[in-house]
C-alpha positions as CSV (number, residue, x, y, z in Angstrom):
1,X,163.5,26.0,141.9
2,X,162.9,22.3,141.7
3,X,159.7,20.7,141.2
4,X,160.2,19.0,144.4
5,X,160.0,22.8,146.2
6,X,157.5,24.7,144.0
7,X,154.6,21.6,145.3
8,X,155.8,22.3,149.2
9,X,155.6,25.9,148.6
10,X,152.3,25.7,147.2
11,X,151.1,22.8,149.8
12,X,152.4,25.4,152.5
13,X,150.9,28.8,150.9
14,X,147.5,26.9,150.8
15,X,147.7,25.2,154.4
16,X,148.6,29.2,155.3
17,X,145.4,30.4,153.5
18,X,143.2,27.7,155.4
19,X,144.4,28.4,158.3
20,X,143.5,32.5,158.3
21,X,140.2,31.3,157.2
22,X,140.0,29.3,160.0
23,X,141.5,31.9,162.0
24,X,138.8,34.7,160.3
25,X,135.7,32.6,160.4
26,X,136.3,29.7,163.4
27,X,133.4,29.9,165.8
28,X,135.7,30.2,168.9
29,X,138.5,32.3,170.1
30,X,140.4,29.9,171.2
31,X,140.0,27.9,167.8
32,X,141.1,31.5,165.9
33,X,144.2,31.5,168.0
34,X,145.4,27.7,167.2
35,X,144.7,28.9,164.0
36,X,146.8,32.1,163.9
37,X,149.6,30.1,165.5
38,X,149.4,27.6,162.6
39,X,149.8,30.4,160.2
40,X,152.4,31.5,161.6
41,X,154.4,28.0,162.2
42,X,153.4,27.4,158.3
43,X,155.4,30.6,157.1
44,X,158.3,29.8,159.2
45,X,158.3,26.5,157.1
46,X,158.1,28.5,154.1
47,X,161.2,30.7,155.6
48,X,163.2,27.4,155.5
49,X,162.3,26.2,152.4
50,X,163.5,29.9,151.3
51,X,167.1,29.6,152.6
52,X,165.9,31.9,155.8
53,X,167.0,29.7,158.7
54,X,167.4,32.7,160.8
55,X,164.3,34.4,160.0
56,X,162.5,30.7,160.5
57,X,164.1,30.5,164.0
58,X,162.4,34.0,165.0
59,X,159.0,33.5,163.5
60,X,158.8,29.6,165.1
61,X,159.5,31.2,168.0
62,X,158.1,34.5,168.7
63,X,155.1,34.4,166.0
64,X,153.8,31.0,166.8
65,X,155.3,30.3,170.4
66,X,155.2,33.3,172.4
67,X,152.4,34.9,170.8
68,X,150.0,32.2,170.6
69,X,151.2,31.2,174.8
70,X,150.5,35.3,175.7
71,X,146.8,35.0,173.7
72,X,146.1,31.7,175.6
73,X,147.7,33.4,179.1
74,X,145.7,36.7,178.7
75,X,142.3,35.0,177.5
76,X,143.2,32.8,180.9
77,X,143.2,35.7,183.0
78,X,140.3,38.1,181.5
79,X,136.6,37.1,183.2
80,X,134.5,37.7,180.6
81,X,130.8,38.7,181.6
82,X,128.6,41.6,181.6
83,X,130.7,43.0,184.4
84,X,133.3,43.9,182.7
């Protein structure tokens, strides 16, 4: 592995750990689930940078796409309140 790699790799495993944190500890659900979405774009980076294309393709789009537009839809159509 070139030198070149091992600092993206590293750069992208410590954007990935920020980004749960942010995802763990953010003060809003909405911030938590840009947050989980950026995890989840970062790794399929990281599946690139690991030869995966394929596996990239299917995290990009189903871990970060889909499932970050289905947490935003469903928050969108829950009411929260004491109703409920």
């Amino acid at each position: 592995m070139s030198t070149v790699m091992f600092v993206m790799s590293l750069l992208l495993a410590c954007a990935m750990i920020a980004s749960a944190y942010v995802a763990l500890r953010g003060q809003s659900l909405s911030m938590a689930v840009l947050a989980a979405g950026a995890v989840s774009l970062f790794a399929s980076v990281m599946f690139v940078l690991l030869a995966a294309p394929d596996v990239a393709m299917t995290e990009a789009a189903i871990g970060s796409g889909l499932t970050t537009f289905l947490f935003f839809f469903v928050m969108g159509r829950v009411k929260g309140g004491k109703d409920d």
